[in-house]
C-alpha positions as CSV (number, residue, x, y, z in Angstrom):
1,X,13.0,-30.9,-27.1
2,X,9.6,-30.2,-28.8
3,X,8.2,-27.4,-29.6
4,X,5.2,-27.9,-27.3
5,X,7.9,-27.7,-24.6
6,X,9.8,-24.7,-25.4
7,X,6.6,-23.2,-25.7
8,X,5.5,-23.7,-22.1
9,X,9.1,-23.4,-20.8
10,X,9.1,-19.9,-22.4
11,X,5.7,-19.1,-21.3
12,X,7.0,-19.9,-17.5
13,X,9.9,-17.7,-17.7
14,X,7.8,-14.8,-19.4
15,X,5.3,-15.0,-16.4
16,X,8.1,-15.5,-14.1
17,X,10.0,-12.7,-15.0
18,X,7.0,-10.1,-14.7
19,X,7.1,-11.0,-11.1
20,X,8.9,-9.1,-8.7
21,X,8.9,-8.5,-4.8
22,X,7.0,-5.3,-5.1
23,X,4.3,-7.0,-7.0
24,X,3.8,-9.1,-3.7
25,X,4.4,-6.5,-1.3
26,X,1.7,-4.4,-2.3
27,X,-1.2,-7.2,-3.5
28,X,-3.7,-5.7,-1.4
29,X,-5.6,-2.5,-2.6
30,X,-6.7,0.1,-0.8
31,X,-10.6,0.3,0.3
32,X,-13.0,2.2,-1.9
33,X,-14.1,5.2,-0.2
34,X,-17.9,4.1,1.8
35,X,-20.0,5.9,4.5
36,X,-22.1,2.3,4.9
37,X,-20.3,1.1,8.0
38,X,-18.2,-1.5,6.0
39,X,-15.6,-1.8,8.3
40,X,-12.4,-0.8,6.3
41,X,-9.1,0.7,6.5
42,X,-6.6,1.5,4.0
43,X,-3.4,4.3,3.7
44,X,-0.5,4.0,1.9
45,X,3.0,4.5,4.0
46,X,5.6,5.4,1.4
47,X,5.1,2.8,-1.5
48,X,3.1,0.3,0.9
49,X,-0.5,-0.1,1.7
50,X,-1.7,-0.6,4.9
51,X,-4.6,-2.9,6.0
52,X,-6.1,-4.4,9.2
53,X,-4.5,-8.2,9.3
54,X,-5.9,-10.3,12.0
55,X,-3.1,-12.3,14.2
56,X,-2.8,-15.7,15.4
57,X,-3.2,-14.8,18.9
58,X,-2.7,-16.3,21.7
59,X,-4.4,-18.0,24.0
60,X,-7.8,-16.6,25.4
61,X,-6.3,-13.6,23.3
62,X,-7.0,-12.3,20.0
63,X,-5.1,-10.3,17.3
64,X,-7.6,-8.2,16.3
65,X,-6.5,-6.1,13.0
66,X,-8.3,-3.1,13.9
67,X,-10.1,-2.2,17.0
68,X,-11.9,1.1,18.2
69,X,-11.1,2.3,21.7
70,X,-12.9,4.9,23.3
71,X,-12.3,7.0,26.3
72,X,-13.3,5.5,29.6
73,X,-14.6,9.0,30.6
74,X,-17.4,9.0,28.1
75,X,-16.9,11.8,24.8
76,X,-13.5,12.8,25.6
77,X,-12.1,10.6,22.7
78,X,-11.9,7.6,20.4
79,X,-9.3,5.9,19.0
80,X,-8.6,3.4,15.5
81,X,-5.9,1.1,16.3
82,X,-5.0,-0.8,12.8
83,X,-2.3,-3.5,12.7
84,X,-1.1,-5.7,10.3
85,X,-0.1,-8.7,12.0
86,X,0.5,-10.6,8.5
87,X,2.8,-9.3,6.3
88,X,4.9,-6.1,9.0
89,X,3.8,-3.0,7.3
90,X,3.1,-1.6,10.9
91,X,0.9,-0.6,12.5
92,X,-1.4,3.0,13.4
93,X,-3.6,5.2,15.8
94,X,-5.1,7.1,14.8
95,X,-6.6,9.7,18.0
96,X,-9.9,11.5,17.8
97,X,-10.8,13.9,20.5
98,X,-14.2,15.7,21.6
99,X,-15.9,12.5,20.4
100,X,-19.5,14.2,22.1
101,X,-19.0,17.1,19.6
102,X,-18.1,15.1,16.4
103,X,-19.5,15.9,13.3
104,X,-19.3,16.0,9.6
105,X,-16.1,18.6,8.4
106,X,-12.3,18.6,8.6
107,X,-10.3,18.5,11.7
108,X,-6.8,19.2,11.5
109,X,-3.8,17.0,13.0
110,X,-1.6,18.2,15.4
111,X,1.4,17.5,17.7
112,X,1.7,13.6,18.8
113,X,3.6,12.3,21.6
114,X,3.9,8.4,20.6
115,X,1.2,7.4,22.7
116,X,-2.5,6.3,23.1
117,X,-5.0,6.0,24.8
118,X,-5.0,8.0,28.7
119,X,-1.9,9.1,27.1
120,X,-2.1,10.6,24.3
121,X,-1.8,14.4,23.8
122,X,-5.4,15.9,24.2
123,X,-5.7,16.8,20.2
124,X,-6.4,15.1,17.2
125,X,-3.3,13.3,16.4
126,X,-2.3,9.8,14.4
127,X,1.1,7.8,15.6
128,X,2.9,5.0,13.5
129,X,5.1,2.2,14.3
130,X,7.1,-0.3,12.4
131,X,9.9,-2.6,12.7
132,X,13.3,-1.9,10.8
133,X,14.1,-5.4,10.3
134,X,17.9,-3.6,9.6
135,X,18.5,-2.0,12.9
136,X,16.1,-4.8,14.9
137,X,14.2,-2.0,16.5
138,X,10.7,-0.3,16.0
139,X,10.7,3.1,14.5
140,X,8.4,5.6,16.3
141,X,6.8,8.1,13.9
142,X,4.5,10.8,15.5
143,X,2.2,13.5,13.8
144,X,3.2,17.7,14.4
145,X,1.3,20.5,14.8
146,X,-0.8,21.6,11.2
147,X,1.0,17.9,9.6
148,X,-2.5,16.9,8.1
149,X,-5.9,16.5,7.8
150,X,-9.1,14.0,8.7
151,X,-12.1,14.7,7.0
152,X,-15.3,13.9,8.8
153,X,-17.8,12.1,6.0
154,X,-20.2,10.7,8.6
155,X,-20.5,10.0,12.4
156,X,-24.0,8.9,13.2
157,X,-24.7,7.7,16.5
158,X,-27.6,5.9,16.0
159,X,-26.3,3.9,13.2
160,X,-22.7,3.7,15.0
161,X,-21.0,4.8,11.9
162,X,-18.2,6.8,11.7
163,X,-16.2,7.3,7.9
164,X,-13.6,9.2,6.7
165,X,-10.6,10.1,5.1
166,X,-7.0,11.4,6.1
167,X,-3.4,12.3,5.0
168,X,-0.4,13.1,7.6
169,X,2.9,13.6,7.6
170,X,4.6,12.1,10.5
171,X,7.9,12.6,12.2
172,X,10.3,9.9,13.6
173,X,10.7,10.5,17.6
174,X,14.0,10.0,17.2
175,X,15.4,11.5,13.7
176,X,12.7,14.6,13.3
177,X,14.5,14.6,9.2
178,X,13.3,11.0,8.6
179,X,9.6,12.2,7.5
180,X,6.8,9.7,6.9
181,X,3.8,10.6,4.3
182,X,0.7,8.9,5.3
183,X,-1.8,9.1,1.5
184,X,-5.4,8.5,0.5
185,X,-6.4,7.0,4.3
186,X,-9.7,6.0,4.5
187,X,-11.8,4.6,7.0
188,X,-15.7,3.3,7.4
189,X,-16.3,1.7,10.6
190,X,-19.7,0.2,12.4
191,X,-18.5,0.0,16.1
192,X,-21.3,-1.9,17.0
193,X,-19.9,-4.7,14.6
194,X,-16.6,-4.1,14.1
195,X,-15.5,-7.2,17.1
196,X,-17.3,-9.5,15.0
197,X,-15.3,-8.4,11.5
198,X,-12.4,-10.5,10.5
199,X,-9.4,-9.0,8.2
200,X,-7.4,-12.2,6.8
């Protein structure tokens, strides 16, 4: 064998070594901070991050990667519904009430029931879901009363901007010791262009 070839066998090995599952778990980084309207999402979930991922779809249907609800009575809440339809991390909502009274400041999280939308408990909550590939069922993992925080950076009508950042801890609905920490969230949405985004 020559030496050029141990060389680049050894080189191969090295890179391949450094690799590990982890390393491609967690490729994607979480969102710089921004109050610009740049339409992104980021939070870890344990050791994971978690970012909008578009879907295939279906047909006349799309798997949109994050979408913002709002109330069908006008002001009484909005709603950020991330999934990640690429790689199973899960998926989140996070629920906003008093949407006419919004403003800049910190608005603490509070009981959850697992729901969204109509709903949805009428407080500021966030609910999580994933699949345990183990047990072949989704896990259910709802915010409690005083569990976290989501800080208001801006919400600006006229622009249709609304930024900020969050942290929860969130219970499973059915095993209240099974905790879930929800770190460094961050969010910077233009709802006026946020259909049009894509998150590959």
């Amino acid at each position: 064998m020559k030496a050029n070839d141990i060389f680049f066998l050894s080189l191969i090995f090295l890179l391949a070594s450094n690799c590990s599952t982890e390393d491609v778990v967690d490729q994607d980084s979480l969102p710089p901070v921004t109050m610009t309207g740049a339409n992104t999402f980021g939070c870890k979930v344990g050791n994971k991050i978690l970012v909008p991922k578009d879907g295939a779809g279906t047909f006349n249907a799309e798997d949109k990667g994050m979408i913002l609800w709002s109330s069908p009575v006008s002001g009484e809440y909005l709603e950020i519904d991330v999934q990640d339809f690429k790689t199973g991390v899960g998926s989140v909502i996070i629920h906003i009430v008093d949407e006419n009274t919004l403003a800049e400041g910190v608005y603490e999280i509070g009981q959850s029931n697992c729901r969204k939308g109509v709903d949805a408990l009428d407080n500021n909550s966030i609910y999580f879901k994933t699949f345990d590939s183990e047990k072949k069922e989704f896990k259910h993992y709802c915010s409690f009363e005083k569990s976290g925080e989501i800080e208001i950076l801006k919400y600006d009508a006229s622009e249709k901007i609304i930024s900020a950042t969050f942290h929860a801890k969130l219970r499973n609905s059915n095993d209240h010791e099974d905790i879930l920490e929800l770190k460094q969230g961050r969010f910077d949405i233009n709802w006026e262009t946020l259909p049009y985004s894509e998150f590959k």
